[in-house]
Backbone as CSV, one residue per row, in Angstrom:
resi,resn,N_x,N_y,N_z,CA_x,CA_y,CA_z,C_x,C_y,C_z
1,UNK,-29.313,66.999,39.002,-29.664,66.652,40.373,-30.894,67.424,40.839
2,UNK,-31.108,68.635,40.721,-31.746,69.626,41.045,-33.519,68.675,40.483
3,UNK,-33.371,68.393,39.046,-34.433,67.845,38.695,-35.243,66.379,39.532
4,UNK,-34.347,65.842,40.294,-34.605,64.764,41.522,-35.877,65.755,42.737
5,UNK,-35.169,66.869,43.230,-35.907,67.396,44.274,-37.136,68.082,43.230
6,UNK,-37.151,68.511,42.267,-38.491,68.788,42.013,-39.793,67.598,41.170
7,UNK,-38.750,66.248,40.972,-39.791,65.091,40.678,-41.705,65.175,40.982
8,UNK,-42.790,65.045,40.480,-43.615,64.713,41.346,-43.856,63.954,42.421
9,UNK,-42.333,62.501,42.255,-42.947,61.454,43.269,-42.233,61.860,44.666
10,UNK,-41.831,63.400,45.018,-41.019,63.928,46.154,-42.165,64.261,46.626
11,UNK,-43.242,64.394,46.105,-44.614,65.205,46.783,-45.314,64.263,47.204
12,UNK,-46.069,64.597,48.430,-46.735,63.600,49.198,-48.078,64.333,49.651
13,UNK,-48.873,63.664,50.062,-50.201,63.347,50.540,-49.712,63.271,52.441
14,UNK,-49.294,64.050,53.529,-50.025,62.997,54.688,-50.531,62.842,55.523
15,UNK,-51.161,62.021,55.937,-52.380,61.617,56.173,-52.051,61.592,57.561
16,UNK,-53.024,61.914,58.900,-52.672,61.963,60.096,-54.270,62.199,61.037
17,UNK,-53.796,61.607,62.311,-54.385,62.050,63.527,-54.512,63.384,64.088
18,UNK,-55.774,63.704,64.351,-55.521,65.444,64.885,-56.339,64.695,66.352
19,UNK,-56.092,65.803,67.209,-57.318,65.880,68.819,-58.213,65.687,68.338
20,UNK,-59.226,65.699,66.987,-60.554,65.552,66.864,-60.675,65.013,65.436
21,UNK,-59.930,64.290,64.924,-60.112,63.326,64.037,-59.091,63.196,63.110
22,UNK,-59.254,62.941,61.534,-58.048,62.761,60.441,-57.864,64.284,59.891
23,UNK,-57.100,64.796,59.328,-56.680,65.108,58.114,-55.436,65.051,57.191
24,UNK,-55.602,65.573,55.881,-54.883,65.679,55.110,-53.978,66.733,54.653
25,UNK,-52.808,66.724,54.430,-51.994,67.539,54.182,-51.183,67.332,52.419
26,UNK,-51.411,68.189,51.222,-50.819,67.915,50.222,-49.205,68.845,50.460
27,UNK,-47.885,67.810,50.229,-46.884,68.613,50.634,-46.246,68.872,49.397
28,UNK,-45.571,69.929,48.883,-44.783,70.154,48.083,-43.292,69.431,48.000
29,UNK,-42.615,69.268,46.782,-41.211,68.745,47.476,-40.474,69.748,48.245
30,UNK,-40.552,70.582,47.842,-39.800,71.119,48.706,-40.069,71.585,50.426
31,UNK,-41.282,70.503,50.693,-41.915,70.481,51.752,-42.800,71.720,52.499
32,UNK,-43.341,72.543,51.385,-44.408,73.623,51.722,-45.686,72.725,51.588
33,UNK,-46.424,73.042,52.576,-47.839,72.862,51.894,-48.658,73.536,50.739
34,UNK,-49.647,72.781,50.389,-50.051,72.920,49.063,-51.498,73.239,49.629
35,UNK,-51.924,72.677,50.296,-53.161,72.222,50.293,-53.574,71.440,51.411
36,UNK,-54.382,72.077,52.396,-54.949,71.181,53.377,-56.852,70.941,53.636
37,UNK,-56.759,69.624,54.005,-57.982,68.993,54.453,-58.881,69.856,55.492
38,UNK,-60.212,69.516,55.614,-60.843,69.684,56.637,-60.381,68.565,57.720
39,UNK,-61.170,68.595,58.828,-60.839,67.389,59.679,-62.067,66.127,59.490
40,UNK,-61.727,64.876,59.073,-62.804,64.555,58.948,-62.931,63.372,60.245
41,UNK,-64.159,62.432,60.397,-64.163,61.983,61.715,-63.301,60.559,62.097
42,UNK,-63.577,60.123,60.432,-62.458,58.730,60.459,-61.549,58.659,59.407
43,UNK,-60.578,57.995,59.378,-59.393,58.015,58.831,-59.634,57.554,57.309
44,UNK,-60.697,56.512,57.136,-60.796,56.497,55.676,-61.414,57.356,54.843
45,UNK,-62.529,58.224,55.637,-63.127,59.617,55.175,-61.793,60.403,54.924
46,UNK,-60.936,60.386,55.521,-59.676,61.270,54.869,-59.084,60.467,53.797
47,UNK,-58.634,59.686,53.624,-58.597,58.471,52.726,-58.916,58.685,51.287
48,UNK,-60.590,58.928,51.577,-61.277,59.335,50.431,-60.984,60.686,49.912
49,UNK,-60.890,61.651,50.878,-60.659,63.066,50.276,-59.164,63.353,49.778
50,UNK,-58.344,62.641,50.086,-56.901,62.187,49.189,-57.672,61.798,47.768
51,UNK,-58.077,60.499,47.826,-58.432,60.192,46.653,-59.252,61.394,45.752
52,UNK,-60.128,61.972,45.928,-60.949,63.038,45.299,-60.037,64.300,44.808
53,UNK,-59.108,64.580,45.692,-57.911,65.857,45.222,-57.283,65.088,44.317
54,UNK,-56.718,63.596,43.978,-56.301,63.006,42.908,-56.428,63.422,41.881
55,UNK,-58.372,63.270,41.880,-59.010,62.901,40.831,-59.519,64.251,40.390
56,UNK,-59.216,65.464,40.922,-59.646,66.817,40.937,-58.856,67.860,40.385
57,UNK,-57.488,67.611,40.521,-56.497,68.354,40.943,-55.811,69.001,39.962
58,UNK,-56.232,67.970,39.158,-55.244,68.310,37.404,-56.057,69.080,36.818
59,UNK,-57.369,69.599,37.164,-58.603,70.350,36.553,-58.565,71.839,36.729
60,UNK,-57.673,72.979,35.894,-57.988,74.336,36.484,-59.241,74.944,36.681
61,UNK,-60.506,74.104,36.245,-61.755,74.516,36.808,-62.308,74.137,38.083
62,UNK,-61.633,73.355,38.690,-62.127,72.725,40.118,-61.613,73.928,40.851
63,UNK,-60.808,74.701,40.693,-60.299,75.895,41.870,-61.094,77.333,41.563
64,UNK,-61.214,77.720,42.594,-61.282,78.777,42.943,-60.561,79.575,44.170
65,UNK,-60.605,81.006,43.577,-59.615,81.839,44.004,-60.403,82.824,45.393
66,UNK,-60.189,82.814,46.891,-60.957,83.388,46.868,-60.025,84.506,47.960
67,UNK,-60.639,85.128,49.198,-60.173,86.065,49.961,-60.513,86.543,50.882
68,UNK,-59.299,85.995,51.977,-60.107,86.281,53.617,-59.825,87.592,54.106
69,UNK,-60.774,87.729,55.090,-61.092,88.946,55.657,-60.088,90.071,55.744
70,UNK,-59.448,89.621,55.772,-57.797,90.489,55.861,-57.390,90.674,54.111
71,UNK,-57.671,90.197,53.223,-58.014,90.524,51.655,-57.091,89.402,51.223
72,UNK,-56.346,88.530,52.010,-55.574,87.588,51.472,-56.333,86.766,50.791
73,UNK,-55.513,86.551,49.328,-56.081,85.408,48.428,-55.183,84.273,49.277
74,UNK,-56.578,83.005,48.772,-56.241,81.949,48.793,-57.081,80.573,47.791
75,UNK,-56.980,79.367,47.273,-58.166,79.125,46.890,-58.464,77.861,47.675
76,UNK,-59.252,77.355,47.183,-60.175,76.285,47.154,-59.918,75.105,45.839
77,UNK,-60.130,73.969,46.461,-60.428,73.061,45.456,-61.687,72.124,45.354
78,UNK,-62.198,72.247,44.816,-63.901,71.415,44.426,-63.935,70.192,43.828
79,UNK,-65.027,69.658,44.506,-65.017,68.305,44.229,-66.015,68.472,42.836
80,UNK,-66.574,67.778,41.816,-67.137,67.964,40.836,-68.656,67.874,40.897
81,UNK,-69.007,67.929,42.721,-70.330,68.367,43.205,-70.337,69.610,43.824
82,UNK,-69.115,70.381,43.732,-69.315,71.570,44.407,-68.740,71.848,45.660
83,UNK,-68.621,70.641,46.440,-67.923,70.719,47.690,-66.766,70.826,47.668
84,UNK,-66.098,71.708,48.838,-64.366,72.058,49.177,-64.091,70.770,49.667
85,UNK,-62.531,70.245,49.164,-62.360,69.056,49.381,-60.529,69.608,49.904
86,UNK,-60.304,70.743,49.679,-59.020,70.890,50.062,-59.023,72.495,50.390
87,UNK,-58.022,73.053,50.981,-58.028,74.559,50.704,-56.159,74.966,51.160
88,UNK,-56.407,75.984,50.228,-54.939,76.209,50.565,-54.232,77.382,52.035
89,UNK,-53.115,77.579,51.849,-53.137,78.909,53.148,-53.279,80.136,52.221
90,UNK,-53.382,81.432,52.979,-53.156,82.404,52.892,-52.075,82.950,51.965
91,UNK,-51.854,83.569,50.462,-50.631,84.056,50.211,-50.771,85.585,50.463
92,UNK,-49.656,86.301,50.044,-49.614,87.718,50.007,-49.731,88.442,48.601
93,UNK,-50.611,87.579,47.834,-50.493,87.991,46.680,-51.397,87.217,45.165
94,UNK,-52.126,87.307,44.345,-52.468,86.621,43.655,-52.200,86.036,42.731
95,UNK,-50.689,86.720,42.520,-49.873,85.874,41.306,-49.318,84.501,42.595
96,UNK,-49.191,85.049,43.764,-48.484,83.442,44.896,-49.192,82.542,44.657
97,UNK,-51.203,83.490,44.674,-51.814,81.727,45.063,-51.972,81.032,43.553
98,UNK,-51.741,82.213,42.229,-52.235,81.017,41.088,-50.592,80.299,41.174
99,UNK,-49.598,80.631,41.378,-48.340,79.570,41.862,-49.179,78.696,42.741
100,UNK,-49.753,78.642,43.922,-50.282,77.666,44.526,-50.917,76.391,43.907
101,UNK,-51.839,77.129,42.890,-52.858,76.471,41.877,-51.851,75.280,41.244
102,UNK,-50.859,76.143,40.292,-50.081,75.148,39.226,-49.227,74.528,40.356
103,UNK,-49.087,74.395,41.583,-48.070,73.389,42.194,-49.276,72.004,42.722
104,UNK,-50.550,72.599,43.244,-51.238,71.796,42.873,-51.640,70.770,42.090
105,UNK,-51.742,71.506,40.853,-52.320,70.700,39.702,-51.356,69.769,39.537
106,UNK,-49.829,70.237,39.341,-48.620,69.902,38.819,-48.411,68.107,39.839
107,UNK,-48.206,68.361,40.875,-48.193,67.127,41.824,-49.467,66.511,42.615
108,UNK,-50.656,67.281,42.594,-52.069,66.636,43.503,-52.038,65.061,42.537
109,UNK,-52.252,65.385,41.513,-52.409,63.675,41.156,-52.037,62.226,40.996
110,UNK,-50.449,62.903,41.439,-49.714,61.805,41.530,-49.241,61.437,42.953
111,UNK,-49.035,62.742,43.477,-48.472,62.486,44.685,-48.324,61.079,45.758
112,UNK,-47.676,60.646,46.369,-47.646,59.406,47.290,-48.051,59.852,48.687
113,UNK,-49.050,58.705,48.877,-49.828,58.837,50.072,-49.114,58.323,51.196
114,UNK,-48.933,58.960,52.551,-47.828,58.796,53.665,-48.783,58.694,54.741
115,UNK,-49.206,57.398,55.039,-49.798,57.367,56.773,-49.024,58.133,57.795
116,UNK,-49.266,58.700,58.750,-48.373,59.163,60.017,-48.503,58.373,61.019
117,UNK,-50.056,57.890,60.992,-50.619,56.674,62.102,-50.861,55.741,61.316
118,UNK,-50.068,54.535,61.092,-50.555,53.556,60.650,-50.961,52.542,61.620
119,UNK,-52.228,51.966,61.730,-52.495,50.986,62.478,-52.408,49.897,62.153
C-alpha cells in the first residue's frame, strides 16, 4: 500500500492564479513542495515553464545548489539556456536540499499537471 502514496503519478504540477499573475508549484506526494515557479504574466507562460521542468528535471546537471543570506542551501533548476525555471525553498541542511534534488528529478517529469483556475 505504502508503495501507492509514493507512485510518481501522486505528484503534481499546480498551476494557479496569484494577485499578479500565474505560477507553478511542483508538489511531492506526500504533498511538500518541491519546487516553485516565478510568477509569470499569463497562464500559458506558466504552462510552458511546467513543460521545461519536464523536460529538465531528470538532468542532475540542470541544478544547482546554492545559499541565501542566512547560509541556507537551496537550489535552482536551469533551463538548458541558463535560465531559473524553478527554485526550491530553503532547507536546513545540504544533505535536505540534495534530498530536494532526487525528489525532483525522481517525479518533475512525470508529474500530472492540476489547473486550480480552469477557464
Amino acid at each position: 500500500m505504502q508503495s501507492d502514496i509514493l507512485s510518481p503519478m501522486a505528484a503534481k504540477y499546480e498551476v494557479k492564479k496569484t494577485k499578479t499573475g500565474f505560477v507553478f508549484n511542483l508538489k511531492a506526494p506526500n504533498g511538500k513542495y518541491i519546487l516553485s515557479s516565478e510568477v509569470y504574466d499569463e497562464k500559458q507562460s506558466a504552462m510552458n515553464g511546467v513543460s521545461s521542468v519536464q523536460k529538465n528535471s531528470g538532468s542532475e546537471r540542470q541544478y544547482e545548489v546554492r545559499e541565501s543570506k542566512k547560509k541556507e542551501p537551496y537550489f535552482v533548476l536551469l533551463a538548458k539556456n541558463g535560465e531559473i525555471i524553478g527554485k526550491s525553498e530553503m532547507y536546513n541542511s545540504k544533505k535536505g536540499c540534495r534530498n530536494g534534488i532526487a525528489s525532483c528529478m525522481k517525479f518533475g517529469p512525470d508529474a500530472r499537471v492540476v489547473d486550480l483556475n480552469p477557464v
